[in-house]
C-alpha positions, 0 to 999 in steps of 0.5 A, a space after each residue: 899515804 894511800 899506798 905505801 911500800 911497807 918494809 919487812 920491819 912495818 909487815 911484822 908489825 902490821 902481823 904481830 898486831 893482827 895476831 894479838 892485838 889489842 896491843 901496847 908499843 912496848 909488848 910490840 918492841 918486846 916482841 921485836 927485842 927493839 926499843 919503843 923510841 925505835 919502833 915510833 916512826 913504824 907505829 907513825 907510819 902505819 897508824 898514818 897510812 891506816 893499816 893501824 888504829 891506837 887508842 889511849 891507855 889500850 894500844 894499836 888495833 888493825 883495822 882490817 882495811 885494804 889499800 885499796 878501802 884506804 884510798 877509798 876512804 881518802 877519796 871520800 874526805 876530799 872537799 872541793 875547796 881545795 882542788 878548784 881551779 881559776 875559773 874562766 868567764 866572759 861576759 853575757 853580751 861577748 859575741 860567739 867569735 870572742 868566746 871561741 878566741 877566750 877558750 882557745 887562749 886559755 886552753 879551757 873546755 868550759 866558760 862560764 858566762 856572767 852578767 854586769 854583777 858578775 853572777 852566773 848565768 850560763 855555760 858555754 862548752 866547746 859543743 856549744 861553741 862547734 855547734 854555733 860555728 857550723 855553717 854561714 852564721 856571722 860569729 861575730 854578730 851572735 852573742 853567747 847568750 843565744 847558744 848558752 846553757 842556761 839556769 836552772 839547766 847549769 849543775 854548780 857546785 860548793 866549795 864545801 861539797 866533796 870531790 866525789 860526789 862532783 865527779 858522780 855529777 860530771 859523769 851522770 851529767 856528761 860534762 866537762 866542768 862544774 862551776 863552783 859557786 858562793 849563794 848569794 841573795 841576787 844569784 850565784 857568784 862563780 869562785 872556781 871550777 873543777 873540771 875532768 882534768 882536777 879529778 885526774 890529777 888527783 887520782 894521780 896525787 892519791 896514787 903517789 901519796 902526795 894526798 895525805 
């Protein structure tokens, strides 16, 4: 929880351990005149949340934290591999008209072209694909490999990289996706995408504490 509403008991907690902290569960409840088993589930919550850190055989420390450092810190731990999407790919040899078809079906920003292995070998925007389709060219006679970015111009991503560090990457690089690859010894196969859209919704799952 990044940004949880705390009630008066878990405020008075949070202040008695500001004031005398180092501080055991069984000094704060008898400050409190409550139980230790009553007071569990507020010393949960607050450890959980990170206003609080415990220690063994010493007890509960503040850790100074803000929400809004918590929720950094939060941000900071999220990897890619849990937040991808499917990702959306055509092959190397589909004409211009196919493509612009596949990315208004599937509701997509970004395709990912690939050859006959199924690696990676360009990208295809929605730029890319409105550039192609101004003025008298036959859109079914172009292949996407004319109009495709290309290797080593495409920015991929790991299943292991951290979410924010993709999105410096989206912003730096003024795109809308990133592929998201596995190494291999002939080239890189796509296993998903994060795109803007992944990185909203997780700013509004990190906002209503759905990310824990």
């Amino acid at each position: 929880m990044s940004t949880i509403e705390l009630n008066k008991r878990q405020e008075h907690i949070l202040q008695i351990v500001k004031d005398n902290g180092p501080i055991t569960g069984e000094h704060i409840a008898d400050q409190l005149n409550l139980t230790r088993a009553t007071l569990r589930p507020d010393l949960a919550i607050l450890t959980m949340s990170g206003y609080l850190d415990a220690r063994p055989r010493v007890g509960y420390f503040y850790t100074g934290k803000t929400g809004a450092q918590m929720l950094t810190d939060k941000l900071k731990k999220l990897k890619v591999k849990d937040y991808q999407s499917i990702p959306i790919v055509v092959n190397v040899n589909v004409s211009v008209y196919d493509a612009i078809c596949t990315m208004f079906l599937e509701d997509v920003g970004t395709l990912f072209v690939v050859d006959e292995s199924s690696l990676l070998v360009g990208v295809l925007s929605r730029k890319d694909l409105l550039r192609a389709s101004i003025g008298k060219q036959e859109l079914t006679a172009i292949p996407v490999n004319i109009i495709m970015t290309r290797m080593p111009n495409i920015t991929i991503c790991h299943k292991e990289d951290y979410i924010l560090d993709v999105a410096i990457s989206l912003i730096e690089k003024q795109i809308d996706a990133l592929p998201v690859v596995n190494d291999t010894e002939k080239g890189y196969e796509v296993l998903g995408r994060i795109t803007k859209t992944n990185i909203t919704k997780i700013l509004v799952n990190l906002a209503e504490n759905d990310i824990i």
